[in-house]
N, CA, C and O atoms as a GROMACS GRO file, in nm:
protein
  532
    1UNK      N    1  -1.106  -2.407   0.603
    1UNK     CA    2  -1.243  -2.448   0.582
    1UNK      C    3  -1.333  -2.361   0.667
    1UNK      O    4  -1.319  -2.341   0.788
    2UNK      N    5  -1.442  -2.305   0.579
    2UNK     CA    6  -1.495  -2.221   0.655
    2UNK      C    7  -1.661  -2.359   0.720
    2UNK      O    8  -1.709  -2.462   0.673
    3UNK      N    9  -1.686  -2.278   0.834
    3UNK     CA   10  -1.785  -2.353   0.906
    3UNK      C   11  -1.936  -2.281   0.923
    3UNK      O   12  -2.052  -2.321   0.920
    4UNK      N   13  -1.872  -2.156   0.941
    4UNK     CA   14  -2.029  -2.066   0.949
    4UNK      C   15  -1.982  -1.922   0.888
    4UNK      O   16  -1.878  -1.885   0.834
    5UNK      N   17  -2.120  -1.848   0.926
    5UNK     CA   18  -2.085  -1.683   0.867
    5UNK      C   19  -2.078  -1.702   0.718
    5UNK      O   20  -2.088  -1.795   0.638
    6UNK      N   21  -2.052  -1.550   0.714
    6UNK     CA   22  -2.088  -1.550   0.483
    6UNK      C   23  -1.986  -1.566   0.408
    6UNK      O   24  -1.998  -1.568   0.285
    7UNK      N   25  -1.862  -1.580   0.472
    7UNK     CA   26  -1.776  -1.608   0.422
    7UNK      C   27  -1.712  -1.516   0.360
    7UNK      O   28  -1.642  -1.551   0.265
    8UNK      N   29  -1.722  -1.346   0.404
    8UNK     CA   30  -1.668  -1.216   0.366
    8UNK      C   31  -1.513  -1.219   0.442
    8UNK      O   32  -1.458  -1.111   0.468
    9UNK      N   33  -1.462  -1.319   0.468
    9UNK     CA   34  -1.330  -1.291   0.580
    9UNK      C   35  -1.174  -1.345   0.496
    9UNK      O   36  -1.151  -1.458   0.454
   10UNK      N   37  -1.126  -1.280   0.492
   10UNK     CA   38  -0.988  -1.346   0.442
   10UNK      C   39  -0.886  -1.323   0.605
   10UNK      O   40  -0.922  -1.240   0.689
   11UNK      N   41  -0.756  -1.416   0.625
   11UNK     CA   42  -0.656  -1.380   0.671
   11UNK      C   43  -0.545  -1.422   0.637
   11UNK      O   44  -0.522  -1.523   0.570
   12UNK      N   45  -0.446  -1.326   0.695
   12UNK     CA   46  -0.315  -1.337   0.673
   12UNK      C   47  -0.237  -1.391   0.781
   12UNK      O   48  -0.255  -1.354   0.897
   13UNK      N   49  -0.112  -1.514   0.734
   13UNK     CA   50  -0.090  -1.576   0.905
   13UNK      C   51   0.030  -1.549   0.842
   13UNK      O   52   0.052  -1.524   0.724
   14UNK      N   53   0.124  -1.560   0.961
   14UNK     CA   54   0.255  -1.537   0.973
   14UNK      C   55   0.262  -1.587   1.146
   14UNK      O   56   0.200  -1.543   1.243
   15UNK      N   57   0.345  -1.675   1.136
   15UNK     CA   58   0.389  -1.780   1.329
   15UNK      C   59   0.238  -1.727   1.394
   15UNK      O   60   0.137  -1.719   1.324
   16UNK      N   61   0.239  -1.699   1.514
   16UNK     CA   62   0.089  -1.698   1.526
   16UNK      C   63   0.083  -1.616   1.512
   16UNK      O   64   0.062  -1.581   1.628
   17UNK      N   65   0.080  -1.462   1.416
   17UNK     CA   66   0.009  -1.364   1.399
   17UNK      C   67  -0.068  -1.388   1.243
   17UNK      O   68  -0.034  -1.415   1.128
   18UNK      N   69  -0.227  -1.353   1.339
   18UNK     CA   70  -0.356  -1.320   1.207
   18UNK      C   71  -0.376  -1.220   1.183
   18UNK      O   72  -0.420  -1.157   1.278
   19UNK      N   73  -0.362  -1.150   1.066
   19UNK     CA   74  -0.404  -1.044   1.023
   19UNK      C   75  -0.558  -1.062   0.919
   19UNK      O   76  -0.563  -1.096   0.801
   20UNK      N   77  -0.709  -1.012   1.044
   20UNK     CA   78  -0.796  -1.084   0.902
   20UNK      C   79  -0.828  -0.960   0.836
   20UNK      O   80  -0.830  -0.852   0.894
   21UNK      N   81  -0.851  -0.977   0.717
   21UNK     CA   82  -0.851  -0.901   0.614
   21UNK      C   83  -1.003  -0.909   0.529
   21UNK      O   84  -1.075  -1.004   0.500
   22UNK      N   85  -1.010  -0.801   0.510
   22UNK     CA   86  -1.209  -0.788   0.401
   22UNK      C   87  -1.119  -0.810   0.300
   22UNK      O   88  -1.000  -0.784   0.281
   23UNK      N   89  -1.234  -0.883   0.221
   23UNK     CA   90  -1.255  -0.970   0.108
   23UNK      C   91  -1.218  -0.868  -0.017
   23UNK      O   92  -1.266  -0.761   0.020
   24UNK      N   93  -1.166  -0.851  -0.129
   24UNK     CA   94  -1.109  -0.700  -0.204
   24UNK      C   95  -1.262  -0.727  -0.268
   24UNK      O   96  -1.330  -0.827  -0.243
   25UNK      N   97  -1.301  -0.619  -0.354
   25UNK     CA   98  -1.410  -0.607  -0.430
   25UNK      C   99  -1.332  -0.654  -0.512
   25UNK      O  100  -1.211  -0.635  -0.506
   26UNK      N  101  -1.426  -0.768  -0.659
   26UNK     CA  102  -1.434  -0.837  -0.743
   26UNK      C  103  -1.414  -0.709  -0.839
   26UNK      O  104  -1.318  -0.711  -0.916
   27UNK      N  105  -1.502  -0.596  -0.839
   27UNK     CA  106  -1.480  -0.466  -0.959
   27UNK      C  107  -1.318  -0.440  -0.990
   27UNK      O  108  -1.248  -0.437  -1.092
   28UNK      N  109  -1.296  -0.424  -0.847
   28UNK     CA  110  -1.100  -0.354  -0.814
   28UNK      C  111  -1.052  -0.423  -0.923
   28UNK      O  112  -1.097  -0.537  -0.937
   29UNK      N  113  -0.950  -0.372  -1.026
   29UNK     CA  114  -0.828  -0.433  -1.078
   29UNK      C  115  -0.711  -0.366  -1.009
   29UNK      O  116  -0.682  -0.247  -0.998
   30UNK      N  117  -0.652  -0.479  -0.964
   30UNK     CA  118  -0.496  -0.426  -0.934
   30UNK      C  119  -0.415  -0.395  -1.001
   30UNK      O  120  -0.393  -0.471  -1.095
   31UNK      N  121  -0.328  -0.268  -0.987
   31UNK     CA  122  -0.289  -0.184  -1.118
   31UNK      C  123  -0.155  -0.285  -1.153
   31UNK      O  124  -0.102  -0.354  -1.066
   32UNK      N  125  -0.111  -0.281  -1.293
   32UNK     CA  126   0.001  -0.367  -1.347
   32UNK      C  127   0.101  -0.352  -1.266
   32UNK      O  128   0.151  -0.254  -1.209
   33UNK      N  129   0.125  -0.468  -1.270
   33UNK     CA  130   0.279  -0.475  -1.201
   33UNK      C  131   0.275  -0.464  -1.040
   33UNK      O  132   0.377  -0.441  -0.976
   34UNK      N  133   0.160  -0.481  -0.987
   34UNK     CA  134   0.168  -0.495  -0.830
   34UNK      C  135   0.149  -0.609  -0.805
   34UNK      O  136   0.062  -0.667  -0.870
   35UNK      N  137   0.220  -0.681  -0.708
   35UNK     CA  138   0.175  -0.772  -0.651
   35UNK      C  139   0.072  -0.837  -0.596
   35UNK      O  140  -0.009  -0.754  -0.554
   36UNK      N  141   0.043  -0.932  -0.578
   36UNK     CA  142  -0.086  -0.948  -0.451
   36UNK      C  143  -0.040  -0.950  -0.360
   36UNK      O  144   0.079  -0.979  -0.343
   37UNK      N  145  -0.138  -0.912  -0.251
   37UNK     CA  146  -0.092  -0.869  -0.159
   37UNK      C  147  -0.003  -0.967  -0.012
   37UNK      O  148   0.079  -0.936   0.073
   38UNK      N  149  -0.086  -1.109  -0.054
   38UNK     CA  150  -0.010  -1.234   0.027
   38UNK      C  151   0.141  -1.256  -0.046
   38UNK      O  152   0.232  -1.304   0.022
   39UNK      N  153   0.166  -1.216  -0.206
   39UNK     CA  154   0.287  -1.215  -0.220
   39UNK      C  155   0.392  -1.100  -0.164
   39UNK      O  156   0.509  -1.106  -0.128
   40UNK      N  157   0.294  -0.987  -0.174
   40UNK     CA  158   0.416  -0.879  -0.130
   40UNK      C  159   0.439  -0.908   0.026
   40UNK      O  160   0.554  -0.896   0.068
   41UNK      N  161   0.333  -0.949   0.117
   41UNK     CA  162   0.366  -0.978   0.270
   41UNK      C  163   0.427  -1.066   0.312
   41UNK      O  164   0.441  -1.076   0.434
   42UNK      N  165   0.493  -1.176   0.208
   42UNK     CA  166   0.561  -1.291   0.204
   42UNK      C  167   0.742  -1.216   0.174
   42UNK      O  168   0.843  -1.237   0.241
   43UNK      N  169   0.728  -1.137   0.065
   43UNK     CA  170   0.882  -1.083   0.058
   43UNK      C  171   0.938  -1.042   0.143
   43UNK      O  172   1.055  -1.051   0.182
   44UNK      N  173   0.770  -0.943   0.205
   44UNK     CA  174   0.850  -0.827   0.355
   44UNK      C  175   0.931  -0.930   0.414
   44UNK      O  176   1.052  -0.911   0.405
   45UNK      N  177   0.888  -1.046   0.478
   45UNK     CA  178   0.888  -1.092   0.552
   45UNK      C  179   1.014  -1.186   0.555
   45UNK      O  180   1.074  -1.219   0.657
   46UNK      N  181   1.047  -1.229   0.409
   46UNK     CA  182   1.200  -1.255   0.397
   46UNK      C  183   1.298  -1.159   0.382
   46UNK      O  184   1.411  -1.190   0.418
   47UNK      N  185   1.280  -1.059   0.340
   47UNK     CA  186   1.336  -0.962   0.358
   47UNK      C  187   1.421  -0.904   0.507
   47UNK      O  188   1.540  -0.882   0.530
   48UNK      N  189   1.309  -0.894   0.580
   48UNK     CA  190   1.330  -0.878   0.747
   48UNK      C  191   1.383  -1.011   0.804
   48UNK      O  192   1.432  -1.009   0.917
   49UNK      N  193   1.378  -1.103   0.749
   49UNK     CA  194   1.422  -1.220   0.812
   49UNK      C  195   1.590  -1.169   0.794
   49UNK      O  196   1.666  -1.141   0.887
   50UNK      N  197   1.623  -1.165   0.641
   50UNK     CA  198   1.746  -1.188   0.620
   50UNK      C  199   1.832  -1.081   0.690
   50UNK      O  200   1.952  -1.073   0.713
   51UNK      N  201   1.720  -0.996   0.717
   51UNK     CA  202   1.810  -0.883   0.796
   51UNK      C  203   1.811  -0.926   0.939
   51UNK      O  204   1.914  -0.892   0.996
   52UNK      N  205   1.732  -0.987   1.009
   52UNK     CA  206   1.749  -1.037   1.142
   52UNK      C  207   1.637  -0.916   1.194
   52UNK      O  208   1.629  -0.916   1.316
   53UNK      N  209   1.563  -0.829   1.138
   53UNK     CA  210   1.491  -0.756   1.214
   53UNK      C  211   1.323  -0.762   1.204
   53UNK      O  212   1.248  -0.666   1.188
   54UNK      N  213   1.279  -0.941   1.224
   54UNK     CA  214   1.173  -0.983   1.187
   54UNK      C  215   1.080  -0.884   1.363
   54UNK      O  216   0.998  -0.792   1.369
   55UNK      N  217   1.121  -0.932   1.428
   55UNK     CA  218   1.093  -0.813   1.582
   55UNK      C  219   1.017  -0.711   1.544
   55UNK      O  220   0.903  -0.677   1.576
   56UNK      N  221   1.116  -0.655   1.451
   56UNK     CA  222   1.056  -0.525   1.420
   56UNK      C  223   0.922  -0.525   1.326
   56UNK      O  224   0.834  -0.439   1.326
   57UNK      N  225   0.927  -0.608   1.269
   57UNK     CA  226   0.793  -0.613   1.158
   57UNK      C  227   0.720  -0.688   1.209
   57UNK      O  228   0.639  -0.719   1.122
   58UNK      N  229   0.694  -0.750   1.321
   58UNK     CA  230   0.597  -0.812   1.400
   58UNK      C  231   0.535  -0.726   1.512
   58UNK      O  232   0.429  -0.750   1.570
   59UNK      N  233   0.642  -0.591   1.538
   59UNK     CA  234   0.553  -0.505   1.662
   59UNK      C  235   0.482  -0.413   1.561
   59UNK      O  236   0.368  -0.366   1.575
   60UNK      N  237   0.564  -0.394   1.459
   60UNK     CA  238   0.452  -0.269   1.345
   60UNK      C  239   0.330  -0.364   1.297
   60UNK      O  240   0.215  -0.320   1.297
   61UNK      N  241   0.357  -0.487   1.257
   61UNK     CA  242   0.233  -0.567   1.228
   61UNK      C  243   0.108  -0.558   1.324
   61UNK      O  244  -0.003  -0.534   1.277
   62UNK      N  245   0.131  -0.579   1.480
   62UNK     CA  246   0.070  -0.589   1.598
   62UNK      C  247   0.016  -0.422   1.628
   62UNK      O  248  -0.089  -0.397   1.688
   63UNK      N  249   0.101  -0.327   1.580
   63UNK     CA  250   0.085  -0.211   1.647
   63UNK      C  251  -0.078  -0.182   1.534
   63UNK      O  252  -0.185  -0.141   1.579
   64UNK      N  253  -0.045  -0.225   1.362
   64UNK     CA  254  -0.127  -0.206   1.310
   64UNK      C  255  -0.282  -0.301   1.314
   64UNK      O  256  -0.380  -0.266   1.249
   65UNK      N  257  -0.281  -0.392   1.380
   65UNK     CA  258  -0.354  -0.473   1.446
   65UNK      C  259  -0.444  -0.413   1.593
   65UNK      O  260  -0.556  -0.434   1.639
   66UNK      N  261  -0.354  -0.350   1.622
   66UNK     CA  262  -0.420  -0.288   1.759
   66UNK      C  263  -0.534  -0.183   1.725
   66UNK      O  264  -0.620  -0.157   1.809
   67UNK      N  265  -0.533  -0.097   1.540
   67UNK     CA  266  -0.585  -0.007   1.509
   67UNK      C  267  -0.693  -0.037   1.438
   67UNK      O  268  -0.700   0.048   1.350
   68UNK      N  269  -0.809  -0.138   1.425
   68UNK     CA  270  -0.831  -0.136   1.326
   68UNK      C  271  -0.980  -0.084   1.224
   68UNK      O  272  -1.057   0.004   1.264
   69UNK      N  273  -0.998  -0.164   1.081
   69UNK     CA  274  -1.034  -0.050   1.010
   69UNK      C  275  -1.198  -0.084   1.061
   69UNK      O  276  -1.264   0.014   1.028
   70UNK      N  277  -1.273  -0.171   1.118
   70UNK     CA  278  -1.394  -0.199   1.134
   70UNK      C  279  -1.390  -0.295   1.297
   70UNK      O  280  -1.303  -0.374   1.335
   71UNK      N  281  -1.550  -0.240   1.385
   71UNK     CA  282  -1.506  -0.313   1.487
   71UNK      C  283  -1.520  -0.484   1.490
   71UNK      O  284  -1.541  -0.549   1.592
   72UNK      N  285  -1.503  -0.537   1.356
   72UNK     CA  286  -1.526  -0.668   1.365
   72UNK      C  287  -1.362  -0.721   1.371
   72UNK      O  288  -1.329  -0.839   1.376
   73UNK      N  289  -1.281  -0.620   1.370
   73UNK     CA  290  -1.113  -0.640   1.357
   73UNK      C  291  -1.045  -0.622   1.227
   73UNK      O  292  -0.923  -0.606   1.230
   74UNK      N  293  -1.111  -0.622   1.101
   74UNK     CA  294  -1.060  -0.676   1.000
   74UNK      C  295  -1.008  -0.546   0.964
   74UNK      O  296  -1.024  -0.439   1.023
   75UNK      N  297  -0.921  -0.579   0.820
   75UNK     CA  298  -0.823  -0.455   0.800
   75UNK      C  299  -0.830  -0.467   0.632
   75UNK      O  300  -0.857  -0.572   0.573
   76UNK      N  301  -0.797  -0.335   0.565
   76UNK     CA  302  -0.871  -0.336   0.413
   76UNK      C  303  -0.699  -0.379   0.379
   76UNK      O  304  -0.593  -0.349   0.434
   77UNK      N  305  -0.739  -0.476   0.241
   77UNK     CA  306  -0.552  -0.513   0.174
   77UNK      C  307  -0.528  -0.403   0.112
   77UNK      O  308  -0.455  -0.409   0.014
   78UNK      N  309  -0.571  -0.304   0.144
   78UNK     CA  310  -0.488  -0.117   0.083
   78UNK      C  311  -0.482  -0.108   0.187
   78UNK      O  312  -0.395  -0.054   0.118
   79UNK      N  313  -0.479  -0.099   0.320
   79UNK     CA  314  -0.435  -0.046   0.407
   79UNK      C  315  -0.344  -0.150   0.455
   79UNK      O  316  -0.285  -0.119   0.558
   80UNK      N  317  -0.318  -0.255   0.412
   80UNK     CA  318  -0.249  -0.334   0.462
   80UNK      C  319  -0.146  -0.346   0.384
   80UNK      O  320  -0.041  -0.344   0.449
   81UNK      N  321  -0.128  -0.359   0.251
   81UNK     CA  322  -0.025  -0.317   0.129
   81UNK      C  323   0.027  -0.233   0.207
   81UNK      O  324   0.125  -0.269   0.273
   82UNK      N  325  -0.036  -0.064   0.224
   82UNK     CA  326   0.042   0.069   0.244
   82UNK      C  327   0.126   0.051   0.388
   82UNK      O  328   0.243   0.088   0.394
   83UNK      N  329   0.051  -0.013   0.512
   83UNK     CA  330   0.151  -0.048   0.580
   83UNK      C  331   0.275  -0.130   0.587
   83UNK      O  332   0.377  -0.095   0.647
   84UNK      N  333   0.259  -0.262   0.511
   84UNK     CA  334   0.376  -0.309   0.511
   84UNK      C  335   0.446  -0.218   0.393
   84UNK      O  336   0.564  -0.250   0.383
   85UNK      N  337   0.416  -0.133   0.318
   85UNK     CA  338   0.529  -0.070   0.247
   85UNK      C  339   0.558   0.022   0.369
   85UNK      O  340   0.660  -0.002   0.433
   86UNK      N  341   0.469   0.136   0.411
   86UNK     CA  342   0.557   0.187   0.559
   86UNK      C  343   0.653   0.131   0.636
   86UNK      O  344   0.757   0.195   0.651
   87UNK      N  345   0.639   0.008   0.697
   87UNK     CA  346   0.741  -0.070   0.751
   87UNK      C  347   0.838  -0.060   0.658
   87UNK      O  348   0.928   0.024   0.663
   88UNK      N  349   0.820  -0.163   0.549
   88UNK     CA  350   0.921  -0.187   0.477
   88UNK      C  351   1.072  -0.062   0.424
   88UNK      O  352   1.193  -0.078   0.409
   89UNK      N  353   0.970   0.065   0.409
   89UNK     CA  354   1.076   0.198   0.346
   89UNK      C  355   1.179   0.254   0.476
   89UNK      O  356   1.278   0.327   0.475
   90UNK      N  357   1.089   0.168   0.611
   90UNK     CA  358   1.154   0.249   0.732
   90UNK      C  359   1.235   0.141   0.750
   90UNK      O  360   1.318   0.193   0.824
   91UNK      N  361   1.272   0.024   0.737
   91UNK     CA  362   1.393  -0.095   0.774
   91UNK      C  363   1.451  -0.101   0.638
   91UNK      O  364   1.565  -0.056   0.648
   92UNK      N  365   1.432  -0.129   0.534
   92UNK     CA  366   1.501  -0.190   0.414
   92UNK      C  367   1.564  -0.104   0.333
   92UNK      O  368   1.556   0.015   0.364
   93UNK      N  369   1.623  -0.133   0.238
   93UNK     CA  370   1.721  -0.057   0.114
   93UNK      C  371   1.639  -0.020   0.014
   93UNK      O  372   1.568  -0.108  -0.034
   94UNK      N  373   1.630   0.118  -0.039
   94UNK     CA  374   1.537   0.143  -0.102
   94UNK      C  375   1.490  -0.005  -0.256
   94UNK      O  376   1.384  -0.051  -0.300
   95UNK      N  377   1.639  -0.027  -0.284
   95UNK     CA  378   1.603  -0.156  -0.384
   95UNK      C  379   1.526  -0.257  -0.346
   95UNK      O  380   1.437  -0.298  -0.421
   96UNK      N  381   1.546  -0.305  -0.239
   96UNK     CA  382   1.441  -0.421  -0.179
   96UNK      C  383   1.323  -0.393  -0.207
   96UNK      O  384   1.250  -0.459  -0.282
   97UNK      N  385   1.272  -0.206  -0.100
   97UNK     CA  386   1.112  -0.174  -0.166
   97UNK      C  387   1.110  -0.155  -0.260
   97UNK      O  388   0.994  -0.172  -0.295
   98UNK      N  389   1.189  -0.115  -0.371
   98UNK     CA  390   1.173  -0.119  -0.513
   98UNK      C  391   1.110  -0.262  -0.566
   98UNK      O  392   1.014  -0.266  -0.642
   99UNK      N  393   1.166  -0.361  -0.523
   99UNK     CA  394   1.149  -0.483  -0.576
   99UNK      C  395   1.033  -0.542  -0.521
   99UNK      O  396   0.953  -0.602  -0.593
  100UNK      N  397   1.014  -0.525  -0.373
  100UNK     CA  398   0.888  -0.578  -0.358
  100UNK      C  399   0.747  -0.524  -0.405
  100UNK      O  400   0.660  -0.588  -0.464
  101UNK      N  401   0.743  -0.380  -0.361
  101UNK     CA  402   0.696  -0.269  -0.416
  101UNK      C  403   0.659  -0.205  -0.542
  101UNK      O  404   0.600  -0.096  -0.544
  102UNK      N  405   0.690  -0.266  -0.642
  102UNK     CA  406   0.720  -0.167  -0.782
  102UNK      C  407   0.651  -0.028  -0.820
  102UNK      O  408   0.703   0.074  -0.867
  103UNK      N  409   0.510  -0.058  -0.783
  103UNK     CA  410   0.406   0.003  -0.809
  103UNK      C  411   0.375   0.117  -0.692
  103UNK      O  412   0.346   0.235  -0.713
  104UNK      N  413   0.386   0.060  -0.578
  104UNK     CA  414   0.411   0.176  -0.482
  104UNK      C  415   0.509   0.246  -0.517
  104UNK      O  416   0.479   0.344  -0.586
  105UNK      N  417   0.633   0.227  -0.491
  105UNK     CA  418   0.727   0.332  -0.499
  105UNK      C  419   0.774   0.436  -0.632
  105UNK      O  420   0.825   0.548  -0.645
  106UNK      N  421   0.726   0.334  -0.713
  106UNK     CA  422   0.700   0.439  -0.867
  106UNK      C  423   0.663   0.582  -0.783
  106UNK      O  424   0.728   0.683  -0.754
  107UNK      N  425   0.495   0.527  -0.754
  107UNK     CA  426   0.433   0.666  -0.698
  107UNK      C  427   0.424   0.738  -0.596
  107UNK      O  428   0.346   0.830  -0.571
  108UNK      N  429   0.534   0.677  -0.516
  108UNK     CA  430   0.569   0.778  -0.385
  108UNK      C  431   0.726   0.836  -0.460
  108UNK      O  432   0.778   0.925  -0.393
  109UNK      N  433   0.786   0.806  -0.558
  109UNK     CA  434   0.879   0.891  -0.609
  109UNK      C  435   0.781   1.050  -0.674
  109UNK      O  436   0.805   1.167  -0.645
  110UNK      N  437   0.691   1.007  -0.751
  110UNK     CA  438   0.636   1.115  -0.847
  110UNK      C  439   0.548   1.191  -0.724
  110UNK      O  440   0.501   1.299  -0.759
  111UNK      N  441   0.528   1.162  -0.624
  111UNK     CA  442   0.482   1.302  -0.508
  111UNK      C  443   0.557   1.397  -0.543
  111UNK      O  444   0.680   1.404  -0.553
  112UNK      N  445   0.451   1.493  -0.566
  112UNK     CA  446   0.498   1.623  -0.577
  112UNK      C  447   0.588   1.683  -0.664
  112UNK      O  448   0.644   1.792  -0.659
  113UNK      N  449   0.594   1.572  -0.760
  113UNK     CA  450   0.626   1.612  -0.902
  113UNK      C  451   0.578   1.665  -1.037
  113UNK      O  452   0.642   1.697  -1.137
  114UNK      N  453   0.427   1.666  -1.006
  114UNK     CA  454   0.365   1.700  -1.070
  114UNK      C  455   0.332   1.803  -1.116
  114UNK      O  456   0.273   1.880  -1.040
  115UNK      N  457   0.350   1.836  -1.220
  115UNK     CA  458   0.336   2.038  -1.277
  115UNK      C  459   0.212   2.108  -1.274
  115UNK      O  460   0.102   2.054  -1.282
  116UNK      N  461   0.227   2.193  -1.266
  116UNK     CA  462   0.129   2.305  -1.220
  116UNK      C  463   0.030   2.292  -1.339
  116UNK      O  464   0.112   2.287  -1.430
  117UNK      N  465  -0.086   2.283  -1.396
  117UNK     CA  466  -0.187   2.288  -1.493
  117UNK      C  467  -0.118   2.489  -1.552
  117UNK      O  468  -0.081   2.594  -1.500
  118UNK      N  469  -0.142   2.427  -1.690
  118UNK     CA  470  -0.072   2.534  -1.774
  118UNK      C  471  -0.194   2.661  -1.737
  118UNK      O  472  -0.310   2.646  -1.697
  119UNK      N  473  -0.124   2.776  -1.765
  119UNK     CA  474  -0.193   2.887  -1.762
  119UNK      C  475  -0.312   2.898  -1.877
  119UNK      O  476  -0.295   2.875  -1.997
  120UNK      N  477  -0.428   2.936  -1.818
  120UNK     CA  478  -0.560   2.931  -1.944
  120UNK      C  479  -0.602   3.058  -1.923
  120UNK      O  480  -0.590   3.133  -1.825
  121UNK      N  481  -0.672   3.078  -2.071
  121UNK     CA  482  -0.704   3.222  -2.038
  121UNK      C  483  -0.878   3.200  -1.979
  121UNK      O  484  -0.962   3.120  -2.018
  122UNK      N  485  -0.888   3.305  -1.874
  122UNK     CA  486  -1.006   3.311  -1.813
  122UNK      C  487  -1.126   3.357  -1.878
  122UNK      O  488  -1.243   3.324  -1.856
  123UNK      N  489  -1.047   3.489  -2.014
  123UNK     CA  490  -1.156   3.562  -2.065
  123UNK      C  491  -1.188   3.501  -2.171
  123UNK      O  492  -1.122   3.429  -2.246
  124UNK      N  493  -1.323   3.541  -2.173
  124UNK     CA  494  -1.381   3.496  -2.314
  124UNK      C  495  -1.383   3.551  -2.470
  124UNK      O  496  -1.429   3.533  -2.583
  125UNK      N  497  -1.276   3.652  -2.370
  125UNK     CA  498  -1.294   3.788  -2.534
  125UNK      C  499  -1.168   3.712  -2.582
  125UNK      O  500  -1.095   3.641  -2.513
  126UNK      N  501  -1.154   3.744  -2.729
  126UNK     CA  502  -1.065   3.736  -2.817
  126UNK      C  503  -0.928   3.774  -2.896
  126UNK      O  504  -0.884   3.747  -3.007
  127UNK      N  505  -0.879   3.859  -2.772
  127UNK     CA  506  -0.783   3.912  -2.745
  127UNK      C  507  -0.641   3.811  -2.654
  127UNK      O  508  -0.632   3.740  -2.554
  128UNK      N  509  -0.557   3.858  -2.756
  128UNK     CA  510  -0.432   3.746  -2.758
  128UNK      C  511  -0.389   3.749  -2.605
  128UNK      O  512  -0.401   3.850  -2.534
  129UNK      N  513  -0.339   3.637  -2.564
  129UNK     CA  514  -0.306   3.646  -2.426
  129UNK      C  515  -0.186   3.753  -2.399
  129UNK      O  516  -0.129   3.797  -2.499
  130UNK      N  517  -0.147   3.795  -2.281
  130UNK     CA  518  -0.033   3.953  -2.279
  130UNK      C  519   0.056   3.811  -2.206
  130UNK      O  520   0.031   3.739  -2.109
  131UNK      N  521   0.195   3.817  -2.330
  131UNK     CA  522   0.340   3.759  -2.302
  131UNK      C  523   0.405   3.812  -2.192
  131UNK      O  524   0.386   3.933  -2.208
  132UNK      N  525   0.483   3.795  -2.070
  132UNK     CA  526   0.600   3.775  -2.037
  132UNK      C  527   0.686   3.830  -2.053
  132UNK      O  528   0.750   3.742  -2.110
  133UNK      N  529   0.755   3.919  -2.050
  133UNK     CA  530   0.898   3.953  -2.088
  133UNK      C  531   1.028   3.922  -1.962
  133UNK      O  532   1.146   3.948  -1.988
   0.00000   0.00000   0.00000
């Protein structure tokens, strides 16, 4: 329940850690197949449990807490998505971030996969492009 202020504040709790978070713009669509973002920070988080290395995703949580994106504290849910996928690719099995992830890791596979834009001809004259041999 909010009491005062405009009510631009979201957060994220986990035991006592708050992560508060700006409000996403209403324009944004989140691309298919991604999660929201309280669901994907809910998987990390069983995830690391089941591994026993919740420690670890509570000092990267805190470390990313210590940085943040405005001095009112708050942190954007794209920068907060991209970190818990950071955490997540550096402790877990790539399938886990596959699963929690879908949409991220699609597109951290296709880095730098992308082909070169085909050769165009520069000139304007009408003369056939010179082949290759």
């Amino acid at each position: 329940m909010r009491n005062h202020g405009p009510g631009q504040w979201r957060q994220w709790h986990y035991g006592n850690m708050v992560v508060p978070l700006y409000m996403p713009s209403p324009k944004e669509v989140r691309p298919e197949g991604q999660r929201p973002v309280s669901e994907a920070a809910g998987l990390t988080v069983k995830a690391f449990q089941a591994k026993n290395a919740i420690k670890d995703f509570q000092d990267a949580i805190q470390t990313m807490l210590e940085r943040p994106d405005s001095p009112s504290g708050r942190i954007t849910e794209a920068r907060f998505r991209d970190e818990l996928f950071t955490i997540a690719q550096a402790n877990l099995t790539q399938e886990e971030v596959e699963t929690i992830f879908p949409v991220l890791s699609k597109d951290e596979n296709r880095t730098g996969s992308k082909r070169r834009a085909s050769k165009r001809r520069t000139s304007s004259s009408k003369e056939p492009p010179v082949s290759e041999a």
